[in-house]
C-alpha positions as CSV (number, residue, x, y, z in Angstrom):
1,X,195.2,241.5,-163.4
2,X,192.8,238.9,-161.6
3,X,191.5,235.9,-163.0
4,X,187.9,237.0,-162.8
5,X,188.6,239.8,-165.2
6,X,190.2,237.7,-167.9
7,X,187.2,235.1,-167.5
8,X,185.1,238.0,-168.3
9,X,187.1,238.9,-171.5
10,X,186.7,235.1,-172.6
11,X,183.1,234.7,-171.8
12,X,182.6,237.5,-174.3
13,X,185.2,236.8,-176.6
14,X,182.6,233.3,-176.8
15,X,179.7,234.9,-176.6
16,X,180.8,237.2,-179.9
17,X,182.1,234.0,-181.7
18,X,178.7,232.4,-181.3
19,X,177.6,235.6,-182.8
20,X,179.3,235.1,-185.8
21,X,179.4,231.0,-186.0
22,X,175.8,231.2,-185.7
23,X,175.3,234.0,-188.5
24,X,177.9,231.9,-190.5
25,X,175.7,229.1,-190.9
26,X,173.1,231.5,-193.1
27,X,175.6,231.9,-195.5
28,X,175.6,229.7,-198.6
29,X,178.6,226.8,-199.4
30,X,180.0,229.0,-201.9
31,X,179.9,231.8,-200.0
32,X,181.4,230.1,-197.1
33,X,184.8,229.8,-199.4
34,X,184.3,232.5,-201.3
35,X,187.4,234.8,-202.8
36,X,187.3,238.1,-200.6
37,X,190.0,241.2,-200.3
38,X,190.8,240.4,-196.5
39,X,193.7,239.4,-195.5
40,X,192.7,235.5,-195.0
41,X,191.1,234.8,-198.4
42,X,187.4,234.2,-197.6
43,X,185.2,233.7,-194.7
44,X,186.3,230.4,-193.9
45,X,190.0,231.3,-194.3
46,X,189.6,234.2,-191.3
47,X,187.3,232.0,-189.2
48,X,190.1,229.1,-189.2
49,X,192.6,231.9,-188.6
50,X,191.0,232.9,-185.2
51,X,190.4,229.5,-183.9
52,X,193.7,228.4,-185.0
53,X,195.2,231.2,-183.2
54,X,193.0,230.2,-180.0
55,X,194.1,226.9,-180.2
56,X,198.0,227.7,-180.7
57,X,198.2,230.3,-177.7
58,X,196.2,227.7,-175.4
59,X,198.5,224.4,-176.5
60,X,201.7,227.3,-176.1
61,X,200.1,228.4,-172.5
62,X,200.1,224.0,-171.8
63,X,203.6,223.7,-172.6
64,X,203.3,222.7,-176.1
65,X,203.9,224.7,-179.1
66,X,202.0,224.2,-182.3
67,X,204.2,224.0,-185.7
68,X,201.5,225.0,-187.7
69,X,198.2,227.0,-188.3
70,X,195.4,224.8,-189.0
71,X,194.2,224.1,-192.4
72,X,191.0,225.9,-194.0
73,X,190.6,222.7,-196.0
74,X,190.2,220.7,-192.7
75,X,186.7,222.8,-192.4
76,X,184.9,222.7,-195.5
77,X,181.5,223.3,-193.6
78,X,180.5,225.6,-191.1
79,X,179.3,222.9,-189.5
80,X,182.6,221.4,-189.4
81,X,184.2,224.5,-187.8
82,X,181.5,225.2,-184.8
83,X,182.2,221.4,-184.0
84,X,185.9,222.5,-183.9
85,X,185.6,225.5,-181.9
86,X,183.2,224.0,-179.6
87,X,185.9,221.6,-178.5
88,X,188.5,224.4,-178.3
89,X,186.1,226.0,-175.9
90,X,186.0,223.6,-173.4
91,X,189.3,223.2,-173.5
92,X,190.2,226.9,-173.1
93,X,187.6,226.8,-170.7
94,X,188.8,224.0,-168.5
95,X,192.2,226.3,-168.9
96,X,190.4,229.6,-167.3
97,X,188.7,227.5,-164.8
98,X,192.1,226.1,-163.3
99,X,194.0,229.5,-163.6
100,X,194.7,231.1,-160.0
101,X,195.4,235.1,-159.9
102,X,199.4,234.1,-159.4
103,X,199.6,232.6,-162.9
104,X,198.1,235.2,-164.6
105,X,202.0,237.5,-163.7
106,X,204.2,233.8,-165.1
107,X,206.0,234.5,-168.1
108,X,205.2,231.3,-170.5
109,X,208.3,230.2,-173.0
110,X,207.1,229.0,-176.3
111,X,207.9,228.8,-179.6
112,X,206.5,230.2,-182.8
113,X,205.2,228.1,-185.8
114,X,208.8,228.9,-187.2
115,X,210.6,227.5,-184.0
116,X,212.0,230.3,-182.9
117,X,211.9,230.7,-179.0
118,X,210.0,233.4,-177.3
119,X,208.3,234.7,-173.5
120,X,205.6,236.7,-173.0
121,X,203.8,237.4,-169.4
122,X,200.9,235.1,-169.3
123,X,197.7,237.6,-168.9
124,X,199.3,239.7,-171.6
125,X,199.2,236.9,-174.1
126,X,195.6,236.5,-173.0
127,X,194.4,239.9,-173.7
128,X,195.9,239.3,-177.1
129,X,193.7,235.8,-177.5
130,X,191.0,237.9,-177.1
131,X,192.1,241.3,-179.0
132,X,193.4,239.2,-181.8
133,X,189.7,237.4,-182.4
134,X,188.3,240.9,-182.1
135,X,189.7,242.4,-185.2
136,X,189.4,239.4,-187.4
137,X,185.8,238.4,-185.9
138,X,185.2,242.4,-187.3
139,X,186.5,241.2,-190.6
140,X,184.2,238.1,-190.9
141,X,180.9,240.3,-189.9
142,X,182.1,242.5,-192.7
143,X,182.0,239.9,-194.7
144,X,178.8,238.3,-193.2
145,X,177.1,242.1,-193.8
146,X,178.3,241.9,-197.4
147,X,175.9,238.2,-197.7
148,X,173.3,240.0,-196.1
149,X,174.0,238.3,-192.9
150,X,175.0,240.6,-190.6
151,X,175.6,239.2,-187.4
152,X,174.8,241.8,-185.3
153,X,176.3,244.2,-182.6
154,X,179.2,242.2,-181.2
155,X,180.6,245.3,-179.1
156,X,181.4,244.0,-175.5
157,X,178.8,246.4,-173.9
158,X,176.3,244.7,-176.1
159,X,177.5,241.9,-174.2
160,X,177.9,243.1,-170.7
161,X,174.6,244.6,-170.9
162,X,172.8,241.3,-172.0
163,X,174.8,240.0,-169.1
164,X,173.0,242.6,-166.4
């Protein structure tokens, strides 16, 4: 695994959030918070769930491990969650950006919201960053669709290709 390759999953794993943060802000306040059948309540509920999921693996792959998910009720805007993830993607940026091809084999110790202490190998962690916001972004476009937002093609060859 080289460093290069996982800045390539996270570029798109942005790229398709802005997809969906962007289609988000069509939606109306009620639909925003909405009851839905997924697994995370409503819209909101399975946007918070991804960026809260970003934002514990990052903290856990800096040496500190999150307690808790954040709150849905922190973000009762989607304004208020793009201003949110924007600052969790400079940070995870500024993350990438220092990472050397060495780190990416490290095993990182961590614990999980419960406490209980765990390892993984760092680029496998990272895959799952990005494999994690993958099915749940598919969730929220499912929902989006159902507004009559749909956000669009978020497949990474979409991506890569608007890339060149």
């Amino acid at each position: 695994m080289k460093t290069h390759e996982i800045i390539l999953l996270y570029d798109y794993n942005y790229w398709a959030n802005q997809r969906i943060l962007q289609t988000t802000e069509r939606v109306s306040p009620e639909q925003f918070v909405a009851p839905t059948s997924h697994t995370y309540g409503s819209l909101r509920g399975t946007l918070v769930h991804i960026l809260s999921a970003e934002w514990i693996w990052r903290s856990r792959w800096q040496g500190d491990s999150p307690t808790a998910m954040l709150a849905p009720a922190d973000f009762p805007t989607p304004a208020a969650l793009r201003a949110r993830w924007d600052s969790e993607e400079q940070q995870m940026r500024a993350l990438l950006a220092a990472l050397r091809d060495e780190n990416l084999a490290g095993t990182v110790q961590y614990a999980t919201t419960s406490g209980r202490p765990s390892s993984q190998v760092l680029w496998q962690l990272m895959w799952h960053v990005v494999l994690h916001g993958m099915q749940h972004r598919s969730e929220a476009a499912a929902m989006l669709t159902d507004y009559g937002q749909s956000p669009g093609d978020i497949d990474l060859i979409v991506f890569l290709r608007e890339q060149g």
